[in-house]
C-alpha positions in Angstrom: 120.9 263.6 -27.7 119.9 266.2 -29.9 117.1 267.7 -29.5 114.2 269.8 -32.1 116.1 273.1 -32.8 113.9 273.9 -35.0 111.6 275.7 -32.1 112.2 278.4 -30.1 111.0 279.4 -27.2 111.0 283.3 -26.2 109.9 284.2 -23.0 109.8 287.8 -21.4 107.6 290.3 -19.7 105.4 292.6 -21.6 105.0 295.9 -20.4 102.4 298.4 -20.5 103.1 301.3 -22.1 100.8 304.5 -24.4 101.5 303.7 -27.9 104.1 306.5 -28.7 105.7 305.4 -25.8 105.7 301.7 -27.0 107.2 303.1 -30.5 109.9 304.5 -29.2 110.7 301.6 -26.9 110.3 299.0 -29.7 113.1 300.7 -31.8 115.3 301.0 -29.0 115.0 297.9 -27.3 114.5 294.1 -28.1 110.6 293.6 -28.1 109.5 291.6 -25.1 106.6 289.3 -24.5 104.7 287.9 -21.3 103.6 284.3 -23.0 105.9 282.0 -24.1 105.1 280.8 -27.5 107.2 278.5 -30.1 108.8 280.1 -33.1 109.0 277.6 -36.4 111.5 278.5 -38.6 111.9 277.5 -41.8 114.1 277.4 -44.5 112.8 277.6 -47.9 114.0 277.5 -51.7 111.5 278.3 -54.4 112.7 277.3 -58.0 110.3 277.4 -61.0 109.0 274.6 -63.3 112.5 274.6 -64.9 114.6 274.3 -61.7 115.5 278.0 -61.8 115.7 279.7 -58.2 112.5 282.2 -58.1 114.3 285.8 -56.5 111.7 288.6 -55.1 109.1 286.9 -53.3 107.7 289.0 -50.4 105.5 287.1 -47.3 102.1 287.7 -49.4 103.0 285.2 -51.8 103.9 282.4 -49.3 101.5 280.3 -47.4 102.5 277.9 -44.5 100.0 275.0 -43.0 101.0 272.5 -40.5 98.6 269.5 -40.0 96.6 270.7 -42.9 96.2 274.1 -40.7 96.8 277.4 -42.6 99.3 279.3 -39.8 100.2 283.3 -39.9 103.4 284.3 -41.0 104.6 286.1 -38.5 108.9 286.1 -39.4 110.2 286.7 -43.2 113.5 287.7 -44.7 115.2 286.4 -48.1 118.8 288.1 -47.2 122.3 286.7 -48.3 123.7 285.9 -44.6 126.4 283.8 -43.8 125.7 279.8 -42.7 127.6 277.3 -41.1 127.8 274.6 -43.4 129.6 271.4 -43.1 131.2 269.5 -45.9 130.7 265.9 -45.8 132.8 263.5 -48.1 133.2 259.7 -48.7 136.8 258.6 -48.9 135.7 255.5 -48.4 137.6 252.5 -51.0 135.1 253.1 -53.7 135.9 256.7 -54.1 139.2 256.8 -55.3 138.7 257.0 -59.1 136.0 259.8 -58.4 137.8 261.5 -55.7 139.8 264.4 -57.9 136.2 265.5 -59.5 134.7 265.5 -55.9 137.2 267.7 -54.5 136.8 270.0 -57.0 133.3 270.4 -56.6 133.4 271.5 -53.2 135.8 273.9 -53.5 133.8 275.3 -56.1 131.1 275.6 -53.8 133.4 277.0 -51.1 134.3 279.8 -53.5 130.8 280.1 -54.8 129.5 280.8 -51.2 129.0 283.8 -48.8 132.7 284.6 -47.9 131.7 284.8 -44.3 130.4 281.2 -44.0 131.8 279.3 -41.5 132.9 276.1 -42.9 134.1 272.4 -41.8 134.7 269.4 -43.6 133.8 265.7 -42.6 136.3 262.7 -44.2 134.3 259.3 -43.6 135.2 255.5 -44.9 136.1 253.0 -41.8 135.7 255.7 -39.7 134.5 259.7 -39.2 137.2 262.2 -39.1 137.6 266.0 -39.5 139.5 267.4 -42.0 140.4 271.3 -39.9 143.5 271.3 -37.6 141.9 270.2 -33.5 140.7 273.8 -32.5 139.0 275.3 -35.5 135.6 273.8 -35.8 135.2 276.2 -38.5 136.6 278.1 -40.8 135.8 280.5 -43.6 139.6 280.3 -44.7 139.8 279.0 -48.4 143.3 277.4 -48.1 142.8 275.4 -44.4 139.3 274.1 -46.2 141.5 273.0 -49.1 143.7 271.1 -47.1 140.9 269.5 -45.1 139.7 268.1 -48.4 143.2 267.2 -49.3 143.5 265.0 -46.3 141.1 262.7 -47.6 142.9 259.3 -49.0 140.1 256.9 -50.4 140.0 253.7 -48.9 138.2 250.9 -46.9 134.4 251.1 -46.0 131.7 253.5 -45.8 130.5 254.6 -42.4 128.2 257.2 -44.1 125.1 257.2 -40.9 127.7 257.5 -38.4 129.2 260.3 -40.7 125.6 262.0 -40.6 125.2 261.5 -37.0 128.2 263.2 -35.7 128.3 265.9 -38.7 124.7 267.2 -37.2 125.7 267.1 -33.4 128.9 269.6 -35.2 126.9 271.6 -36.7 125.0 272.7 -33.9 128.4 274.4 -32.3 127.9 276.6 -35.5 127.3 280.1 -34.6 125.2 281.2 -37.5 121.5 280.7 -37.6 121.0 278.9 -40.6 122.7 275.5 -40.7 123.5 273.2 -43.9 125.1 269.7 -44.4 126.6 269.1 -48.3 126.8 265.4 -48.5 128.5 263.6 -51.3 128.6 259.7 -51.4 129.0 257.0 -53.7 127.1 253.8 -52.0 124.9 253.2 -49.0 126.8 252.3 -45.7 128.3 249.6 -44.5 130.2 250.4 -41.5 128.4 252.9 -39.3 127.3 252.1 -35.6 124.2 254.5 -35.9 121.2 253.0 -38.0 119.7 254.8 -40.6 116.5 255.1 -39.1 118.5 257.1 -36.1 120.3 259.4 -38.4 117.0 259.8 -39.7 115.2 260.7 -36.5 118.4 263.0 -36.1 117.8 265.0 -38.8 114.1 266.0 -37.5 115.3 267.3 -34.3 118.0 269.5 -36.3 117.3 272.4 -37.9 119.8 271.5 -40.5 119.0 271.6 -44.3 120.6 268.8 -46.1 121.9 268.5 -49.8 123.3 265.5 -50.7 125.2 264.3 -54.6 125.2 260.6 -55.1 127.8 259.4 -57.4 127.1 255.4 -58.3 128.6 252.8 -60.1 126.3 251.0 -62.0 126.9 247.9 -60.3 127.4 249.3 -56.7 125.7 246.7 -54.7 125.7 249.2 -51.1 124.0 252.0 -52.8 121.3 253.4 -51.3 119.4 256.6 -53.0 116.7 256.2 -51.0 118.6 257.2 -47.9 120.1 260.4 -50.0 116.4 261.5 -51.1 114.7 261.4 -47.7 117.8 262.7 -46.0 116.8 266.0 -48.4 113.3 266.2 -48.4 112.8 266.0 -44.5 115.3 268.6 -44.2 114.3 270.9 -47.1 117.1 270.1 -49.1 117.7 268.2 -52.5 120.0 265.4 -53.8 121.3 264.7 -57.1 122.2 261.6 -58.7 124.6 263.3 -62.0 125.2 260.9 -64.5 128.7 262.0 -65.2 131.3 263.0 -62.6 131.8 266.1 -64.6 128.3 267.2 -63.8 129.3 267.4 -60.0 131.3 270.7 -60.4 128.1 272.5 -61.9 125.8 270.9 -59.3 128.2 272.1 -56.0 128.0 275.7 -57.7 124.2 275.6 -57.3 124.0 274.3 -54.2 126.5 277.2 -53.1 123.4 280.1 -54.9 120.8 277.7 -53.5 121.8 278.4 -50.4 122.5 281.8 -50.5 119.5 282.8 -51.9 117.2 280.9 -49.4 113.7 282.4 -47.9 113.7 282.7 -44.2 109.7 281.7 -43.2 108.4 281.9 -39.3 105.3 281.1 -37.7 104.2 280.7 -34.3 102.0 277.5 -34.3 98.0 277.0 -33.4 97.8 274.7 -30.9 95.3 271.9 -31.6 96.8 269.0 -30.4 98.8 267.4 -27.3 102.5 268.3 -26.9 105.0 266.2 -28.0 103.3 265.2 -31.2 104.7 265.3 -35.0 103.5 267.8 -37.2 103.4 268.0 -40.8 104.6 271.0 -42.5 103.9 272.4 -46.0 104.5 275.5 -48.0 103.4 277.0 -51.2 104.1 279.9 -52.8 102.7 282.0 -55.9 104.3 283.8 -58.5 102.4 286.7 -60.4 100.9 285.1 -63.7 100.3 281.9 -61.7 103.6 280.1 -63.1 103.9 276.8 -61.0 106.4 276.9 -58.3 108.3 274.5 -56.5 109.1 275.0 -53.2 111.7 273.0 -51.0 111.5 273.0 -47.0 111.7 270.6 -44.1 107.9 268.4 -43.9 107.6 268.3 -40.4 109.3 268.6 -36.9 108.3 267.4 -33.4 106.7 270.1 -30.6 109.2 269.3 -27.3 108.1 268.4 -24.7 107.4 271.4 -21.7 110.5 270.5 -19.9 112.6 271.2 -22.7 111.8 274.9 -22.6 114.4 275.9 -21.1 116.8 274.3 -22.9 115.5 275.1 -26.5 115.4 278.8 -24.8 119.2 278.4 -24.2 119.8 277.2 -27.7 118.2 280.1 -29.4 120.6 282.2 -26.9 117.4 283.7 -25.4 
């Protein structure tokens, strides 16, 4: 089962010390604390009014509530660091006239990302199956990614929630911190095992930000956009519906500086409530001149339960 990455929980001993002494330690040590406490972290894109990523935002002009509760920023960074990000394709029947410009999207993504991603790609009609040779979960090597995509041969049905499922429980084996699933499907599902409403409850207790690119026939009677858009939002992503398949090439490429060019956004929570509960995240941000902004995050996670400390302290590697 996965459980809420999204928190974690650091627990050490605080020790008293004069304050040069405390200086010194701090830059030579990890800082340690007595509490435990839980660390949200978000991951946040800020485009303007025309869609255009917004660069050089500092913590001031950020603010972060959860349950309508303005929180203190206590974590921020907007660096270029790698991701593990995991590729997620339908080959299912329906595909195979669209296949040639889907490939080519994604490894225009691949190229357009940080070189020291760690990639893996997810093939999915009948059935889920990954595209890298068995022992490399990931990869950041252009040509094995190319051939995972390769692999692909359109046909049968679509088990896109099982694809989902199992694409999350991967990505969680990634070693970087930030974690991102690139979805592209043409129709809703109609062979998974998993429901949508438990890929959906998935996707809250991951800390993975989802993008996904629907690519529809007109008369595609298992589409189902509705499952692409909240699969973004909850997870602080976006999906695109391109009304040409030559639109999907342009839209990998910014997905690929979307992600590189994310916010990092930390708080450590007030308590008001019992344990256990859902909270509802949002975030603004501001731009000098007061130009509107719109910012892209997850909208809410779930506070675990106390027994899970210690295993949300091993998953942060604490």
């Amino acid at each position: 089962m996965l459980r809420n990455t999204l928190i974690f929980v650091l627990a050490v001993a605080v020790q008293t010390l004069p304050a040069q002494d405390r200086a010194a330690a701090t830059s030579e040590q990890p800082f340690k604390l007595t509490a435990t406490a839980e660390l949200v972290l978000l991951d946040v894109s800020v485009n303007d009014a025309a869609g255009k990523h917004v660069p050089d935002l500092g913590k001031a002009d950020f603010q972060v509530y959860e349950n309508g509760k303005l929180q203190t920023i206590t974590q921020f960074a907007s660096d270029d660091v790698p991701v593990t990000v995991g590729l997620v394709i339908d080959t299912s029947g329906s595909m195979r006239s669209k296949y040639g410009d889907v490939v080519m999207g994604a490894l225009t993504l691949i190229h357009a990302s940080n070189p020291k991603d760690e990639v893996f790609v997810v093939n999915f009609g009948d059935r889920v199956s990954y595209g890298l040779p068995d022992g490399v979960p990931f990869t950041d090597d252009v040509n094995k990614l190319r051939a995972a995509l390769m692999l692909g041969a359109p046909a049968g049905r679509t088990a896109l929630n099982d694809a989902i499922f199992s694409s999350l429980h991967h990505l969680e084996q990634g070693r970087r911190d930030k974690k991102t699933l690139v979805l592209i499907s043409d129709g809703g599902d109609n062979s998974s095992s998993h429901t949508s409403e438990e890929v959906m409850h998935a996707v809250r207790e991951s800390r993975a930000t989802i993008y996904a690119i629907g690519v529809y026939d007109a008369d595609d009677h298992d589409q189902n956009p509705g499952l692409l858009r909240r699969l973004a939002q909850v997870s602080g992503g976006e999906a695109f519906f391109p009304a040409r398949l030559e639109e999907v090439t342009a839209i990998c490429r910014q997905i690929a500086s979307d992600i590189r060019t994310r916010y990092t956004v930390g708080y450590v929570p007030i308590r008001s409530g019992e344990r256990g509960s859902s909270r509802k995240i949002k975030v603004t941000a501001s731009a000098p001149g007061g130009h509107r902004l719109v910012v892209h995050t997850r909208t809410s996670y779930s506070l675990p339960d106390a027994d899970d400390h210690g295993e949300a302290s091993r998953k942060a590697g604490l």
